[in-house]
C-alpha positions as CSV (number, residue, x, y, z in Angstrom):
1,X,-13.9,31.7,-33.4
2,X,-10.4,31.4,-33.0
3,X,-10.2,33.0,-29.7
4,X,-12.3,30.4,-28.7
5,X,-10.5,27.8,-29.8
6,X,-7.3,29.4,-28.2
7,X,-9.7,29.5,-24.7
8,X,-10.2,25.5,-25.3
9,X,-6.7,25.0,-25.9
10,X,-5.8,26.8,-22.5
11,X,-8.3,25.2,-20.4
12,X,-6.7,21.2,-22.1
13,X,-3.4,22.2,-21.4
14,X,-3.7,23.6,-17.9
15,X,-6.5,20.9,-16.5
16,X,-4.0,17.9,-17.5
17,X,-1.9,16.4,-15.0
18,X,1.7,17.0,-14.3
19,X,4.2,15.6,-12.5
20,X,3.5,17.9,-9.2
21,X,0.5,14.9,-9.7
22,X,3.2,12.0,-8.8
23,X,5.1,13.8,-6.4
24,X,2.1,13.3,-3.8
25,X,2.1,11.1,-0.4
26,X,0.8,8.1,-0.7
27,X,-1.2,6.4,2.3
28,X,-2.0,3.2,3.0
29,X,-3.6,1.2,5.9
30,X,-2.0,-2.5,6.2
31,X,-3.8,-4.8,8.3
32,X,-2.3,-8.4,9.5
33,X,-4.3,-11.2,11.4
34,X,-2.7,-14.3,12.0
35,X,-4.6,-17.0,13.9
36,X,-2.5,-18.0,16.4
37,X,-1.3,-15.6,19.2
38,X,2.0,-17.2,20.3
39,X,3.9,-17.4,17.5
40,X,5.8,-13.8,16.2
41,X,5.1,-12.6,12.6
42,X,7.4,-10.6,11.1
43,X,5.5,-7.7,8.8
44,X,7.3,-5.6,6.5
45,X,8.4,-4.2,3.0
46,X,9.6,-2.4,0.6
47,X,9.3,1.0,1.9
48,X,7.9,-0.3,5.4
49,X,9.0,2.2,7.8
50,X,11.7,1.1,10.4
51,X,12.5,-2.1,7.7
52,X,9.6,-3.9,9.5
53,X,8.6,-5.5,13.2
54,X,7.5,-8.1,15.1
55,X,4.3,-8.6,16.0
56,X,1.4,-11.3,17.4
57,X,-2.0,-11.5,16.4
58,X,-3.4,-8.8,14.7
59,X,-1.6,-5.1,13.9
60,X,-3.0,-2.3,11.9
61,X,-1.1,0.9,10.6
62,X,-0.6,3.6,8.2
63,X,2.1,4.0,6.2
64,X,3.1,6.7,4.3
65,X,5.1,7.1,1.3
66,X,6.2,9.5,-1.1
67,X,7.7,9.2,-5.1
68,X,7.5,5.7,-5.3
69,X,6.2,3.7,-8.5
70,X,6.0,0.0,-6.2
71,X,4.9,-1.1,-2.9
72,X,5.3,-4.3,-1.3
73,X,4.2,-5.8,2.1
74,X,5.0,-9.0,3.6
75,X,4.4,-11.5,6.4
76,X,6.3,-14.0,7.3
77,X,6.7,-16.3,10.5
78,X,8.6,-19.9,11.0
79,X,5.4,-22.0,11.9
80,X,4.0,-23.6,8.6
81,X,0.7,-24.1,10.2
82,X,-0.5,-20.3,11.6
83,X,-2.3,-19.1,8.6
84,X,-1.4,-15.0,8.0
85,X,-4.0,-12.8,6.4
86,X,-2.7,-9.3,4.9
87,X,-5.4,-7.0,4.0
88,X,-4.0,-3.7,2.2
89,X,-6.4,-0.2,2.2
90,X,-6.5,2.6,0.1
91,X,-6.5,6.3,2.3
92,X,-10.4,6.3,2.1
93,X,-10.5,2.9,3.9
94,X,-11.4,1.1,0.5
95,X,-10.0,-2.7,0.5
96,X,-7.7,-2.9,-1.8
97,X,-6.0,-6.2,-1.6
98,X,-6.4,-9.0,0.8
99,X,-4.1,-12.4,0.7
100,X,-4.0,-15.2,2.8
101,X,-1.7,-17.7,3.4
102,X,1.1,-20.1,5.7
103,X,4.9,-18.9,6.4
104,X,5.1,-16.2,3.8
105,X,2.1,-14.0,2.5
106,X,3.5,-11.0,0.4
107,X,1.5,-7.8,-1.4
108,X,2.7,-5.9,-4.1
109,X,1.0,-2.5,-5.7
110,X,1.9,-0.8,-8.5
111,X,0.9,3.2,-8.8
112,X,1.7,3.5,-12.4
């Protein structure tokens, strides 16, 4: 009996997550439409490669990131009309935020 409680034991203690389990990439798809094509949006973030860029109508891309507990995106432009729409996806594709807005449209993800 007691060497199958020691087996049971084992088994716990190795199947439980360590930190190995943090240390993983994270991936992320972040999609930006904005409704008007002449005005420049600037899209970036905490963590955003390059610091962010500038772009017109509608950009998609992956980001990668590794160790980190927060994420934020954001979207901004001058015009307080264009309306910006950031929708944020999971590495299976799976939507995980979306956020709509004028001038300034920010996302923010915590992993922990």
């Amino acid at each position: 009996m007691k060497k199958l409680i020691y087996l049971f034991l084992a088994l716990f203690v190795f199947s439980c997550s360590n930190d190995d389990d943090y240390k993983k990439e994270m991936e992320f798809t972040i999609e930006c439409l904005v409704n008007n094509d002449t005005i420049p949006v600037n899209i970036g973030g905490i963590g955003f490669p390059g610091g962010g860029k500038y772009i017109k109508k509608y950009h998609k891309e992956t980001v990668r990131f590794e160790n980190r507990d927060n994420f934020s995106f954001r979207a901004t432009c001058e015009d307080p009309t264009t309306l910006i729409t950031l929708k944020l996806y999971d590495r299976r594709n799976k939507l995980i935020r979306e956020k709509s807005g004028n001038n300034v449209v920010r996302i923010e993800v915590g992993t922990r």
